[in-house]
C-alpha positions in Angstrom: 70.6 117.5 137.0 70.1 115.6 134.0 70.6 118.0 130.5 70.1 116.4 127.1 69.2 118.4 124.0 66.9 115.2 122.8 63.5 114.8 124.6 62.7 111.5 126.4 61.7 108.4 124.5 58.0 107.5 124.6 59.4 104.3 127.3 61.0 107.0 129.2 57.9 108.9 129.5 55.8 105.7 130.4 58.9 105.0 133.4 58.5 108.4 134.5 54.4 108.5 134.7 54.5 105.0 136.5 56.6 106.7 138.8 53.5 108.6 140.0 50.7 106.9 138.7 49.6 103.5 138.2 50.1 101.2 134.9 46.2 100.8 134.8 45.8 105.1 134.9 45.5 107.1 131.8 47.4 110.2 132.0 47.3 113.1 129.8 50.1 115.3 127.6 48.3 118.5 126.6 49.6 120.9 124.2 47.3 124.0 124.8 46.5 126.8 122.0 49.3 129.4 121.2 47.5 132.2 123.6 47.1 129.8 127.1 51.3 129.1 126.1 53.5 129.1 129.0 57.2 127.5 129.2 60.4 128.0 130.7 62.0 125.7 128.3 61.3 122.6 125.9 59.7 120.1 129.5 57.2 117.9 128.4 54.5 118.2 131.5 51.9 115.5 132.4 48.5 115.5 134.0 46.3 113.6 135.5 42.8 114.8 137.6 42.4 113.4 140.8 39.1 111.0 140.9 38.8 111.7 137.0 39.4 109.3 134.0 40.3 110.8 130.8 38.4 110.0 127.5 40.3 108.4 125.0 39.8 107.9 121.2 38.6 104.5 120.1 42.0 102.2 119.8 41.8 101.4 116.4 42.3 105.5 115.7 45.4 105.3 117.3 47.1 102.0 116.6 46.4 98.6 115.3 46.8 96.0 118.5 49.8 93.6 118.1 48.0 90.6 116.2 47.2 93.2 114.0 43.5 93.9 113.7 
C-alpha cells in the first residue's frame, strides 16, 4: 500500500484519471458543502457520469494557453 503524508501532484492525478478514462474526457474533483461531508481520511476522489460531459468554465478563467493569450 502506498502511504505518503503529501497528496499526489496535479501529473499524478492526470496518470491516475487516464488510467480509467480517456485523455479527451473531462473528469470532475468535487468538494461538497460541510453537511453532505463524508471521509475516511485525506483521499482525493474523482468522478465522471457515464454518457455525461461536464461543463467547464471558459479557459481563459482558469489559465492563460501556453503562447500566452
Amino acid at each position: 500500500m502506498y502511504m505518503s503524508d503529501e497528496l499526489p501532484s496535479w501529473y499524478e492525478m492526470v496518470l491516475v484519471k487516464n488510467l480509467f478514462w480517456g485523455e479527451d474526457e473531462t473528469v470532475i474533483q468535487f468538494i461538497p458543502k460541510k453537511t453532505e461531508h463524508r471521509s475516511i481520511g485525506e483521499v482525493l476522489h474523482m468522478w465522471k457520469k457515464v454518457g455525461v460531459e461536464h461543463e467547464l468554465p471558459p479557459g481563459f478563467l482558469v489559465a492563460p494557453k501556453i503562447d500566452g493569450t
